[in-house]
C-alpha positions in Angstrom: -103.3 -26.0 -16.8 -103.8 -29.2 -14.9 -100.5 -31.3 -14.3 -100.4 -34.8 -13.0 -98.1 -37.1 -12.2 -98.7 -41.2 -11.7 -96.5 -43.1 -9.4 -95.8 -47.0 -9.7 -94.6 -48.6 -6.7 -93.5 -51.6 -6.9 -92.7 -54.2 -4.0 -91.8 -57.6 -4.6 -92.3 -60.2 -1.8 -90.5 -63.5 -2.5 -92.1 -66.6 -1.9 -90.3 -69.7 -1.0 -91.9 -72.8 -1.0 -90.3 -76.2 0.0 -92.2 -79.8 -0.7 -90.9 -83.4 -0.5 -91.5 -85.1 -4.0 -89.7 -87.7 -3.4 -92.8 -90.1 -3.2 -95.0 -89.9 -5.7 -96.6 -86.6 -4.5 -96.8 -83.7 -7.5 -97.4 -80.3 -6.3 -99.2 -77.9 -8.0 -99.6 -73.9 -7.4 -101.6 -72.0 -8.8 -100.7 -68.8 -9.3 -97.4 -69.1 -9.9 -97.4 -65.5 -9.2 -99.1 -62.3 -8.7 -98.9 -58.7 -10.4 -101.3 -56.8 -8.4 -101.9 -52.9 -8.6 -103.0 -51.3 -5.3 -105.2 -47.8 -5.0 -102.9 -44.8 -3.6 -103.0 -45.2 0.2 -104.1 -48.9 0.4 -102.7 -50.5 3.0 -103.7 -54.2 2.8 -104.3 -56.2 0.3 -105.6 -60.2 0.2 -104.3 -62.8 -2.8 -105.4 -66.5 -2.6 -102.9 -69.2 -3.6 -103.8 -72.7 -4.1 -101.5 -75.6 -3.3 -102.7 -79.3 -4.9 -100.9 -82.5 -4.5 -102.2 -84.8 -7.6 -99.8 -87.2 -6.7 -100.4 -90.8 -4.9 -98.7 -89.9 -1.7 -99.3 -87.8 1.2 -97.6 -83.8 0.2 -95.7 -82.2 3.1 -95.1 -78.6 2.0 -93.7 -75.1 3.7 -94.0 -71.6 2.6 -91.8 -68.8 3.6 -92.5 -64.9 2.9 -89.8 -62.5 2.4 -89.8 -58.6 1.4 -87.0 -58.2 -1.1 -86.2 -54.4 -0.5 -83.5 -54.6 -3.1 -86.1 -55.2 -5.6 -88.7 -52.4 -4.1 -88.9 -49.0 -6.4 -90.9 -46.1 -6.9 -90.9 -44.4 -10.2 -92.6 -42.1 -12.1 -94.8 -43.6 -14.4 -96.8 -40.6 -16.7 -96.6 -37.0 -16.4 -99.8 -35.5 -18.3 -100.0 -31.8 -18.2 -102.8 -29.7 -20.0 -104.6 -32.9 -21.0 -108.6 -32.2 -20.6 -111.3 -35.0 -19.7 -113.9 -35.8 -22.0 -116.0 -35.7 -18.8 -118.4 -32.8 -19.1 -120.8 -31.0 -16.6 -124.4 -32.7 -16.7 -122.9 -36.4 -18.0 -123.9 -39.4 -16.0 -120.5 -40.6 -14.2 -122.3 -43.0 -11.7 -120.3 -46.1 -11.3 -117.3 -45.1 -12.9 -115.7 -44.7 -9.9 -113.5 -47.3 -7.7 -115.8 -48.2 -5.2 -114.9 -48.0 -1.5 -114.7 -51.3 0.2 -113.4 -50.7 3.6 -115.1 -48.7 6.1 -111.4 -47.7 7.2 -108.0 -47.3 6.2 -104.2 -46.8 6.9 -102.3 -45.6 8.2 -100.4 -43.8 5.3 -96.9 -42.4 4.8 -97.6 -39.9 7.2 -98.9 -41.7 10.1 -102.6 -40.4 8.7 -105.5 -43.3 9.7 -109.0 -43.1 8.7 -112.5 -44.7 9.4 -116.3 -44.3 8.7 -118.5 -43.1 10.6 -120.9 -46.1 10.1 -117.7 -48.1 11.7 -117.4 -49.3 14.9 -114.7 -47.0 16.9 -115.9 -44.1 14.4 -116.9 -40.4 14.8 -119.8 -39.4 16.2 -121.8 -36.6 14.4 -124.6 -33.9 14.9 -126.0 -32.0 12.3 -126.6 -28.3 13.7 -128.6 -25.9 11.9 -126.7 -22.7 11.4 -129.1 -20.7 9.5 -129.5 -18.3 12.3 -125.9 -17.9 13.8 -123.4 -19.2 11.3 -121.4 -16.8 8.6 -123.2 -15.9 5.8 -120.7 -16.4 2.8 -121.9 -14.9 -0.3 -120.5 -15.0 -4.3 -121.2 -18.4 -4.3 -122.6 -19.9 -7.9 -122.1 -23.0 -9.9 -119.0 -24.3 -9.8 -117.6 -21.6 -7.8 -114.4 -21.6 -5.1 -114.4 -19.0 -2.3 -112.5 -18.4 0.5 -109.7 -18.3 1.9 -112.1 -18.0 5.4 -109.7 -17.7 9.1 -110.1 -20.8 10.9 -108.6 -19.1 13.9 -106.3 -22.0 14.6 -103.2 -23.5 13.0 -103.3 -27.5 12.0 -100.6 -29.7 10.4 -101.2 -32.0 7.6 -98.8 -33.7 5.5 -96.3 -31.6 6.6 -97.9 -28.2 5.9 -99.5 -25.6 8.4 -102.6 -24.6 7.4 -104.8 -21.7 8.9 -107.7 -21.0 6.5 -110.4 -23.3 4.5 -112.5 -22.4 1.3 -115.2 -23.7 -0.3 -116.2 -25.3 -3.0 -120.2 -25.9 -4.7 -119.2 -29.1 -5.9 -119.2 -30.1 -2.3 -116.0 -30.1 -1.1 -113.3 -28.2 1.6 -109.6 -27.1 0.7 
């Protein structure tokens, strides 16, 4: 049984904006406002605002930016538990996904940053063939999770110690 749970979090930024009309200028903005929804762990995110005078005169205008924490909330927003996907093995999935724009990100809740190897500042690697020294792990088949293997080594993350890793065929580590 598979159970997961969405979280909305919302965070409202005021906006105050102060123009002399007084003259014959007429301000215009457009959008008046903004309901954005943000990936889990995003932590920027880029809006554009246009300000137009239509008016005769000359527009002097002023924008302030203030985060309204007595409007900021997290809640839950749907708990679905046992629901199935009508994704099955074999179908074509390419380009359903949210693409990744950035080539690095955070840092999150934790204090957790990453980046991209093709990034500047970014992790060097070197692929090392293992055939001949590495551990042979066997029961491995489609779709198959094995493990847990001794890392030899504790390491925190989010707040849990880990010490072992498995593997999965579908191309992943837990």
């Amino acid at each position: 049984m598979n159970s997961k749970q969405f979280i909305t979090l919302v965070i409202c930024l005021v906006f105050f904006l102060g123009a002399s009309t007084a003259l014959g200028q007429t301000i215009e903005v457009d959008p008046t406002e903004f309901d954005v929804t943000l990936d889990f762990g995003m932590t920027d995110y880029t809006e554009m605002m246009t300000i137009s005078n239509t008016g005769d005169a000359d527009l002097t205008y002023s924008i302030a930016v203030e985060f309204d924490d007595n409007r900021a909330t997290v809640t839950p927003k749907e708990t679905i538990i046992g629901q199935e996907s009508d994704v099955r093995k074999g179908d074509d999935v390419r380009g359903t996904g949210t693409p990744s724009l950035r080539g690095s990100g955070g840092p999150d809740w934790y204090g957790y940053s990453w980046i991209d190897s093709d990034e500047g500042g970014g992790p060097s690697y070197e692929w090392n063939d293992i055939s001949e020294s590495g551990t042979l792990i066997t029961g491995l088949g489609d779709d198959t999770n094995v493990g847990p293997f001794d890392l030899g080594f504790d390491f925190d993350y989010y707040g849990q110690t880990f010490n072992s890793i498995r593997f999965c065929t579908n191309g992943f580590a837990t």
